[in-house]
VEXKE-802309 format. One record per residue (C-alpha): residue number from 1; chain; y, x, z. Coordinates in steps of 0.02 Angstrom, whole numbers, plus 50000, padded with zeros to 5 digits. Layout:
REM VEXKE-802309
BAPA;i;ch;py;px;pz
BAPA;NUM;A;Y;X;Z .
...
END
This chain:
REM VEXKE-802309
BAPA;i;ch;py;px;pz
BAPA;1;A;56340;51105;55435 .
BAPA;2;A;56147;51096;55413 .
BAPA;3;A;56092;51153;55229 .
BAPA;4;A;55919;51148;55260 .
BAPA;5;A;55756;51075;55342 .
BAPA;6;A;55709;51124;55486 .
BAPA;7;A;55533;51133;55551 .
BAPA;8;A;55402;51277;55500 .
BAPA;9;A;55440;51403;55625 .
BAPA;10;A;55475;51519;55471 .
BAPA;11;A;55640;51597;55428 .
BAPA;12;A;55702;51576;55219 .
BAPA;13;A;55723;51742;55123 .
BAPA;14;A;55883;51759;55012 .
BAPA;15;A;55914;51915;54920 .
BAPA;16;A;56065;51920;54847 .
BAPA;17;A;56143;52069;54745 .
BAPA;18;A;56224;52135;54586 .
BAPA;19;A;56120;52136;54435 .
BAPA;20;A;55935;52114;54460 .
BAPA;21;A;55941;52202;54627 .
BAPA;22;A;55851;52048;54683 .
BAPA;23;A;55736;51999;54561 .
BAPA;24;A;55680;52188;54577 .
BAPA;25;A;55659;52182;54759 .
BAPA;26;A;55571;52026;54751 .
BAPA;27;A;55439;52084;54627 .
BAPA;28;A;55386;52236;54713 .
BAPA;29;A;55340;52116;54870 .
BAPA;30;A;55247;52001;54744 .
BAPA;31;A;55146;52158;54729 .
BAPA;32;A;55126;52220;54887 .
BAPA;33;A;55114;52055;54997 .
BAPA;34;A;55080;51941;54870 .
BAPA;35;A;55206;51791;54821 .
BAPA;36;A;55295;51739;54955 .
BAPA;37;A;55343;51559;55007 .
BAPA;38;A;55525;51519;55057 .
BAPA;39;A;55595;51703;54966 .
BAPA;40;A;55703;51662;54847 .
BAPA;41;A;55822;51804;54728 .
BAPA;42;A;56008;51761;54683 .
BAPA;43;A;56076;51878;54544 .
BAPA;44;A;56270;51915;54528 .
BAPA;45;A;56277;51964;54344 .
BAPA;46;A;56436;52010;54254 .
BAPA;47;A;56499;51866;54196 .
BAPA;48;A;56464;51749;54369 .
BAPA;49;A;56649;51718;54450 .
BAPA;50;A;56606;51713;54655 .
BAPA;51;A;56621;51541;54649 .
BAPA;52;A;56478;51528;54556 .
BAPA;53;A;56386;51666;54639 .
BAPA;54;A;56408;51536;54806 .
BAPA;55;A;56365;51384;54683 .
BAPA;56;A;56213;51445;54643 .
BAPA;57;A;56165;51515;54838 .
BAPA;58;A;56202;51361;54898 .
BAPA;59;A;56071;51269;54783 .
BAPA;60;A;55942;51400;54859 .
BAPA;61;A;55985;51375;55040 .
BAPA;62;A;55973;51182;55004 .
BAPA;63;A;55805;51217;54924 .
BAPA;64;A;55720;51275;55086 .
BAPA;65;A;55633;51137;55157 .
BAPA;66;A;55550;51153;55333 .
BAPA;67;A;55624;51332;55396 .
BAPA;68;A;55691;51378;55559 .
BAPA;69;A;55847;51472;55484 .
BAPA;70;A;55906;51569;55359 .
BAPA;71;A;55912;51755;55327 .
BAPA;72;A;56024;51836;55186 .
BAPA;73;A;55995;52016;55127 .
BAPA;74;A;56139;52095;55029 .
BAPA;75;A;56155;52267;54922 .
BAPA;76;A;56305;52331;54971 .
BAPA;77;A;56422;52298;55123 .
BAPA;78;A;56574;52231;55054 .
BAPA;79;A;56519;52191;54905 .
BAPA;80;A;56550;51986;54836 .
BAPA;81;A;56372;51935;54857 .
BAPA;82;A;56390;52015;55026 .
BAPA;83;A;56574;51925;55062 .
BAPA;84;A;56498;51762;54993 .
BAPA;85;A;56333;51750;55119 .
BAPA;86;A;56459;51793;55259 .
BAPA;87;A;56574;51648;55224 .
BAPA;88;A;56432;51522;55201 .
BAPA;89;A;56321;51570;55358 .
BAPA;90;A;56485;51531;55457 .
BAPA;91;A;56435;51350;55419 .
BAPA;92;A;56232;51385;55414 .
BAPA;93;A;56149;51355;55591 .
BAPA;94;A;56043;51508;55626 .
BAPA;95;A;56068;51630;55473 .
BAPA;96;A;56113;51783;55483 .
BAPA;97;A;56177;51937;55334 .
BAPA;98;A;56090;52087;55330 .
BAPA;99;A;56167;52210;55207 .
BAPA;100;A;56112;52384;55107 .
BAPA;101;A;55939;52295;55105 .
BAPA;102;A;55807;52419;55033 .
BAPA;103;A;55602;52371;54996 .
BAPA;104;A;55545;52427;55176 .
BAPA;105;A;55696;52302;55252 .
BAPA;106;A;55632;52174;55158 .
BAPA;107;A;55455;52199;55185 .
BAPA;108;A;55470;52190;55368 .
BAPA;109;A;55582;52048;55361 .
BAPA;110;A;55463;51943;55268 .
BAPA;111;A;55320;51980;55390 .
BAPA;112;A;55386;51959;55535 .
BAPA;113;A;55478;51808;55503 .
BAPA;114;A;55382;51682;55599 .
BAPA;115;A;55445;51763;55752 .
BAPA;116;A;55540;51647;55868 .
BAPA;117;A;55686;51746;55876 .
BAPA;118;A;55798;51772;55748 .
BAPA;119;A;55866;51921;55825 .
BAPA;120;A;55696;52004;55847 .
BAPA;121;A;55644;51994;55642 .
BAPA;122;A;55828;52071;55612 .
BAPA;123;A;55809;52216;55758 .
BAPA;124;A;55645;52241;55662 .
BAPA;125;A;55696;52242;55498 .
BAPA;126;A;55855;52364;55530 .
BAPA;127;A;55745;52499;55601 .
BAPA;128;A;55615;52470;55473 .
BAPA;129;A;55728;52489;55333 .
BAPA;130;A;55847;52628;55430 .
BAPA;131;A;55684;52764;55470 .
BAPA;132;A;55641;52721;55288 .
BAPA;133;A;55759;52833;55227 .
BAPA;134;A;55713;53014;55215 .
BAPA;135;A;55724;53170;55139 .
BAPA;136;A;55544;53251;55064 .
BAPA;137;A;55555;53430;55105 .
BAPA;138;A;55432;53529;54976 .
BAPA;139;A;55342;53657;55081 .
BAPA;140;A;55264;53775;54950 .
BAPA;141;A;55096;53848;55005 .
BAPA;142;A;55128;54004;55046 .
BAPA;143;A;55025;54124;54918 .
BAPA;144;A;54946;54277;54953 .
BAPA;145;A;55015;54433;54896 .
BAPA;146;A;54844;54499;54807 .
BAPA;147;A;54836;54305;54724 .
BAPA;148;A;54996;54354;54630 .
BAPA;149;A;54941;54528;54571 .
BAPA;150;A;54759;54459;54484 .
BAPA;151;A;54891;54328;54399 .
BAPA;152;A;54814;54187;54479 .
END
C-alpha cells in the first residue's frame, strides 16, 4: 500500500510518543537545525484510544508529498505509539520504526536523510543516539594541601 509521494530523495520524519514527547523533540531541532521540512510530531495523549493514535498517523504519512520513504521514531519499545507504527509500516513501502528515540537520534536522522539508503540513515542514527548516552564523571581538581590551611 503506497501512503505517500514519492520523489525527493528525502526520507519523512514521524515522531510519535506519549504526551508531548514529540512536540518536545521536535522543538529542540527547530532550534538547533532550524525548521525542518517533511518532520512531522504525533502526540498520544490520555484520552486518544490507539485507533485514533493510527487515525491521526495515518493523516501525517498521507501528508508527505515527494519523499523516498518513511521513518518512524518511537519513545518506548512496546509502547502503543510504538505497536501502532509497527503495524502500519507493514503496509508502508520503505519505512522503517526506530524506537527509544532521544535528541541526538533524531538529529542525525534528520541530516542524513537524503542518503540513498534507508538502512544507512538508520545504522547512523542508532549509533548516534546509542554513544549519546553517558555518564558525566565530576573529577574535582585536586587542591593543594597548603590551599586548604590559608582557607582558600
Amino acid at each position: 500500500m503506497e501512503y505517500y509521494n514519492k520523489g525527493d530523495n528525502m526520507y519523512g520524519i514521524i515522531v510519535v510518543g506519549h504526551g508531548k514527547f514529540a512536540e518536545g523533540l521536535l522543538s529542540s531541532v527547530d532550534l538547533i537545525l532550524g525548521k525542518q521540512n517533511y518532520a512531522i510530531g504525533v502526540t498520544f495523549e490520555e484520552d486518544d484510544s490507539p485507533e485514533e493514535l493510527k487515525d491521526k498517523i495515518v493523516a501525517e504519512v498521507k501528508s508527505m508529498v515527494d519523499v523516498d520513504g518513511i521513518i518512524f521514531l518511537t519513545d518506548l519499545p512496546g509502547g502503543t505509539p510504538f505497536k501502532t507504527c509497527v503495524l502500519l509500516s507493514q503496509d508502508i513501502d520503505n519505512s522503517k520504526v526506530l524506537t527509544g528515540t532521544n535528541l541526538p537520534l533524531l538529529i542525525e536522522v534528520l541530516m542524513n536523510r537524503e542518503l540513498n539508503n534507508i538502512e544507512d540513515i538508520i545504522n547512523i542514527g542508532l549509533s548516534t543516539g546509542k554513544n549519546s548516552v553517558m555518564v558525566y564523571e565530576n573529577r574535582r581538581r585536586k587542591q593543594d594541601n597548603s590551599s586548604r590551611k590559608n582557607g582558600i
